[in-house]
N, C-alpha and C positions, 0 to 999 in steps of 0.2 A: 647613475647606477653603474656598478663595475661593469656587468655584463650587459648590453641590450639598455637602448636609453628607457626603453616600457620597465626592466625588471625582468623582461623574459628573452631566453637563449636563443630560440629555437621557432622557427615558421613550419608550420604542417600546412602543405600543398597539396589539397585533392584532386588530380590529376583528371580524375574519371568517377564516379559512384557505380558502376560496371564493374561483375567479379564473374570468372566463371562457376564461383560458387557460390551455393546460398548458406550458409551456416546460419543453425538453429540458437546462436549467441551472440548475432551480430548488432551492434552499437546502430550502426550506418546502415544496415536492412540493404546492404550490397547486392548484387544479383545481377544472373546473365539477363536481365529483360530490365534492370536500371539503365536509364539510359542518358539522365544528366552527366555530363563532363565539360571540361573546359578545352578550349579551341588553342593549338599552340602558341599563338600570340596570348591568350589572354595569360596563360600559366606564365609568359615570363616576362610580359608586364608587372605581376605579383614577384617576380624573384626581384626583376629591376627596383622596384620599389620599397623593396625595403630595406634597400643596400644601406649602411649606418644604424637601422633600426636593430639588428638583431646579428649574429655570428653563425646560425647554424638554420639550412633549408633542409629538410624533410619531403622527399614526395611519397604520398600514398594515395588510396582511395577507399573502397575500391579494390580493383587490382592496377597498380599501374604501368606495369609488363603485358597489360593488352594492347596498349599504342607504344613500340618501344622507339618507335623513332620519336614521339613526344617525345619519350623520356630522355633518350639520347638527348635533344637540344634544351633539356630545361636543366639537367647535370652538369651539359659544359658551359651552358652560359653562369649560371649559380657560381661555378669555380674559377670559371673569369673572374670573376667579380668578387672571390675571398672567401664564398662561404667554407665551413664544413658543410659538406653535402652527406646526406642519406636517403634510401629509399624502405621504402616498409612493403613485404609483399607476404603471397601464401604462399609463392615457392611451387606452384603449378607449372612451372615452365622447365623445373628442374628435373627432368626423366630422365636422365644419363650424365652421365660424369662430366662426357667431353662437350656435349650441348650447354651446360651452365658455365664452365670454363669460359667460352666463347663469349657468351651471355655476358658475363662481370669479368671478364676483363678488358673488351673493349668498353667496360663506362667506368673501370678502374681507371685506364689510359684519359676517362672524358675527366676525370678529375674525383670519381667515388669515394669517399674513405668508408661508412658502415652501410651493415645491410641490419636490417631488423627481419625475422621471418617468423611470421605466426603457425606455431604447431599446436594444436591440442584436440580433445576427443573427438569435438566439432566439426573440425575439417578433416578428421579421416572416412569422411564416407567421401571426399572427395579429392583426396589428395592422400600421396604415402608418403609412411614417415622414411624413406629412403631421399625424396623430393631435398628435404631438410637437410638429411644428411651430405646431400651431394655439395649443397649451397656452404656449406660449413667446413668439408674438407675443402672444396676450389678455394673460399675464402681465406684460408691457413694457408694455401699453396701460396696464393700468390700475395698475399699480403692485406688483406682487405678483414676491420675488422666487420665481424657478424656476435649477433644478439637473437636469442628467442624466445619468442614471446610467448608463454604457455596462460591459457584463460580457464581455470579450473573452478567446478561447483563445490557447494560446500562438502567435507569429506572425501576429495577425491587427491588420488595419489598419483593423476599421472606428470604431475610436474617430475616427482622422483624418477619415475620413465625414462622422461623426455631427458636428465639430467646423464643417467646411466646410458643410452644409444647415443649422447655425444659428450662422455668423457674422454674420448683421442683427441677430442681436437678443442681447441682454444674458445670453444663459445660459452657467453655469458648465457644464462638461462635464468628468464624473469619470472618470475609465476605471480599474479595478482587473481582474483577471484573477480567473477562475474559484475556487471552492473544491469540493473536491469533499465535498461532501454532500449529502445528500437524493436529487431525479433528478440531478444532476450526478456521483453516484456513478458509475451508468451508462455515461458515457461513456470513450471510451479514453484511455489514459495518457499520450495523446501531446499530447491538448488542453489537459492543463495546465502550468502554469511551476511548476516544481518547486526549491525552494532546501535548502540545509541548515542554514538561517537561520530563525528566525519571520521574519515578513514587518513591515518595519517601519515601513509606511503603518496607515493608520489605515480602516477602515473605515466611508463616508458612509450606510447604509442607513438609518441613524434619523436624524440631523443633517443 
């Protein structure tokens, strides 16, 4: 295969199933009283291992900005060793300009190229949409690309939002609609887009 002897690009590393938030649309039923994670060795035993298999490591969870020294030693080992590296987060830690600065650009220095951050309805009872924004202007400062991830129910327009509070700056903005798994089970049948098709987007949560 051109890319990845499997056919596929990209490893997603679940750091933690620990988030400090619970969102009512979560896949991974994430949460502050999850308490499965992986031990730093193990996380990069799995980076080591798959050196040749694949070009591009992903860490998420989870949140995985709640152990950031994990994170710190599974980014610089991952870019020893050649990957693209990314991480996927909610962007909880990003409450001030100069705190996220600090933040991504010493695991820029560890070797980072994207950030992915999830914004949408869901996580504003826990998180503001300034979080987001901070992560997306520091990430334009200093050179780091950023992606976000917006999870919208059927008929909902806040992908357009999300696209409008960060047209200054350089992010991509992915909008896919709901699955219903995990808590998203939960919810009623009317919040999702229903086809009798697979769905024939691609899903960004590790890439």
């Amino acid at each position: 295969m051109p890319n990845g002897i499997f056919g596929y690009t990209a490893l997603g590393v679940s750091l933690t199933m620990a988030c400090p938030l619970k969102c009512e649309h979560c896949i991974t039923e994430s949460s502050p009283t999850a308490s499965a994670e992986m031990t730093t060795e193990e996380a990069l035993r799995y980076v080591q291992d798959a050196e040749g298999a694949i070009d591009h490591i992903s860490f998420t969870g989870g949140e995985p900005f709640l152990k950031p020294w994990r994170l710190q030693a599974c980014v610089s080992e991952a870019a020893k060793l050649g990957y693209t590296v990314s991480v996927m987060t909610s962007g909880y830690w990003a409450k001030t300009k100069e705190g996220t600065r600090e933040i991504l650009t010493d695991l820029k220095q560890r070797g980072l190229k994207f950030v992915g951050v999830s914004l949408d309805r869901y996580h504003l009872a826990y998180v503001k949409e300034d979080n987001c924004i901070h992560i997306a202007e520091v990430c334009d400062e200093i050179g780091l690309h950023v992606a976000v991830r917006t999870i919208v129910a059927k008929s909902d327009d806040y992908g357009k939002h999300v696209r409008d509070i960060l047209s200054h700056t350089k992010a991509q903005i992915n909008v896919n609609y709901m699955v219903r798994l995990g808590r998203a089970s939960g919810l009623t049948q009317i919040s999702f887009n229903s086809s009798m098709e697979p769905p024939k987007e691609t899903c960004e949560t590790v890439t």
